[in-house]
C-alpha positions as CSV (number, residue, x, y, z in Angstrom):
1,X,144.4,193.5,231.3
2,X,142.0,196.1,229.0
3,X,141.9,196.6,225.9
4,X,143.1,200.0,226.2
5,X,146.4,198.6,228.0
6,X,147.2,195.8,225.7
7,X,146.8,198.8,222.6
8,X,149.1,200.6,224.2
9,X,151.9,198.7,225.2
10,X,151.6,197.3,221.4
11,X,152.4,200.5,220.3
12,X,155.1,201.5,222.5
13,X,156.4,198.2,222.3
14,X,156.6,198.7,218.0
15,X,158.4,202.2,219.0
16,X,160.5,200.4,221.0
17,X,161.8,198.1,218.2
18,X,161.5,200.8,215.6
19,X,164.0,202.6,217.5
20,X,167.0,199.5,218.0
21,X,166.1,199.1,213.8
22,X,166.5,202.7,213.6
23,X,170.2,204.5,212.7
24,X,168.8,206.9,215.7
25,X,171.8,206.4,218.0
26,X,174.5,208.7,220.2
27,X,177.9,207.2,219.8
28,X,180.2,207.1,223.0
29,X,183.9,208.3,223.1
30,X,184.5,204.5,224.1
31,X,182.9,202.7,220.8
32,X,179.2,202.1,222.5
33,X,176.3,204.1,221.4
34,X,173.3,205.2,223.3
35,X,170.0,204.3,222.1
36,X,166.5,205.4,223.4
37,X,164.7,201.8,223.2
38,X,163.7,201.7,226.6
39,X,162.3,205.0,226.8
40,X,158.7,203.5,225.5
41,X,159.0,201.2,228.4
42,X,159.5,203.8,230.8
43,X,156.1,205.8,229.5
44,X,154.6,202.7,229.6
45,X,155.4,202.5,233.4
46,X,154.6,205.9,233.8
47,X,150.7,205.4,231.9
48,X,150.1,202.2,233.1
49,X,152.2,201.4,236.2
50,X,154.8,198.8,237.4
51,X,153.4,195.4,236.4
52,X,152.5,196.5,232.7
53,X,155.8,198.0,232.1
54,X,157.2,194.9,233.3
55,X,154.9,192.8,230.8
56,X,156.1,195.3,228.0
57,X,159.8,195.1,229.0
58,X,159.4,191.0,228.6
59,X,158.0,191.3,225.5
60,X,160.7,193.8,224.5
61,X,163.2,190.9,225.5
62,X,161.2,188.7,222.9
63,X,161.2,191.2,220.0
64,X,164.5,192.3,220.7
65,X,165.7,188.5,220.6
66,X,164.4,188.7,216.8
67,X,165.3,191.9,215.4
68,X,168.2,192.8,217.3
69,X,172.3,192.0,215.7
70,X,172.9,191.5,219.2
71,X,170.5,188.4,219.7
72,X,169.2,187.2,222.5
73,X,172.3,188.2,224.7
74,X,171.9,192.0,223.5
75,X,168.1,191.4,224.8
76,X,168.9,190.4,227.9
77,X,170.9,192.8,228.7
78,X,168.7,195.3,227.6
79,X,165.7,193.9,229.5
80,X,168.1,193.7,233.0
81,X,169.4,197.6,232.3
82,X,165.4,198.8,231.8
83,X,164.4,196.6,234.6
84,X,166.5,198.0,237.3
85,X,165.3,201.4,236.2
86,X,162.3,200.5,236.5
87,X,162.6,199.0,240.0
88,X,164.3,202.5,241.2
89,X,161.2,204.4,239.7
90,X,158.5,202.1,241.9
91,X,160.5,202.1,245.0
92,X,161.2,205.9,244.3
93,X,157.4,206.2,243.8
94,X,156.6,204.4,246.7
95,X,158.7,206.6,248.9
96,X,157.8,209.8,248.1
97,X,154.0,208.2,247.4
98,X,153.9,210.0,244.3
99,X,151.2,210.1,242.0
100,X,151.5,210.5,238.5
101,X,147.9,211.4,238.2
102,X,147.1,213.5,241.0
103,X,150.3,215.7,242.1
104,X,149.5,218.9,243.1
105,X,152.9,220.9,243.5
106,X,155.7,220.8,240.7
107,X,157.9,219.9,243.5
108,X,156.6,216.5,244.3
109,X,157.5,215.8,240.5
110,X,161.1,216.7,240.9
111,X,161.6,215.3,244.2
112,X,160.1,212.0,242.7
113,X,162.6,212.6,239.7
114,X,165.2,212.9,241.7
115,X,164.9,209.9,244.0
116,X,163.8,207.8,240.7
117,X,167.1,208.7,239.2
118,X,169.3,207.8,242.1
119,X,167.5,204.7,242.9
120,X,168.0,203.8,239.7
121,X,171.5,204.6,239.2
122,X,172.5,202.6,242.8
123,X,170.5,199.7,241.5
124,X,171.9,199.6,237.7
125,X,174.9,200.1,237.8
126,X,175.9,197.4,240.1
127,X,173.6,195.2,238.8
128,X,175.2,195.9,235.1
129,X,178.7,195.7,235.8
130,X,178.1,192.6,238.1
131,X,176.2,191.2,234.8
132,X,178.4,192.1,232.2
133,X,181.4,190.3,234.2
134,X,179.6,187.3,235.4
135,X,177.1,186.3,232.9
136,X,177.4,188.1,229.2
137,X,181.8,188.2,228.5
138,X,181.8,184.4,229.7
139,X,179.3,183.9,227.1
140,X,180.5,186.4,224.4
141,X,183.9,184.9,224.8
142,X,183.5,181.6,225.2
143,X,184.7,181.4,228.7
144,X,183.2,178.4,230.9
């Protein structure tokens, strides 16, 4: 990894938990908020590619597991949400063969955008609810 890589995902990664610190949140009808802390991951991805996003996104469970209320189980959570995003990006990418640097035609960009975002949805969703029932309300609650 360069210099110039390691730099980088060091600051997105501070902008990253700036942002969970930070009051900067959209509350939900149902009691969650929404908050943009995996948005520097995902320009990380889209600078640097698939396998230094994932490094930042581990050390974004790390940091998370420190300054987030929600410990270590918040982070985890977090770091499964972000990573099925950024699964449906690469297999979206690799689909369409996008390239971030070298597109030509605005369409390519929003028929990568599009593919990226339903990829992603079919793969998070899923993968959330399935996590949230199986593996973070046993351990929130208790349950064995």
């Amino acid at each position: 990894m360069k210099a110039r890589e390691i730099g980088l995902i060091g600051l997105l990664l501070s902008l990253s938990l700036m942002l969970e610190v930070s009051p900067l949140k959209v509350p939900t009808q149902w009691g969650m908020s929404i908050d943009f802390v995996a948005v520097p991951i995902v320009v990380v991805y889209i600078l640097l590619g698939f396998w230094s996003s994932i490094t930042a996104l581990f050390l974004l469970f790390l940091g998370l597991s420190l300054v987030s209320p929600a410990s270590w189980l918040g982070a985890s959570m977090k770091f499964f949400a972000t990573l099925g995003v950024l699964i449906g990006l690469e297999i979206a990418k690799r689909i369409t063969r996008f390239d971030f640097k070298n597109y030509k035609k605005e369409r390519d960009l929003v028929i990568f955008v599009l593919v990226a975002y339903l990829i992603g949805i079919a793969i998070r969703i899923p993968a959330m609810v399935a996590m949230n029932y199986y593996y973070a309300l046993p351990l929130w609650l208790g349950i064995p």
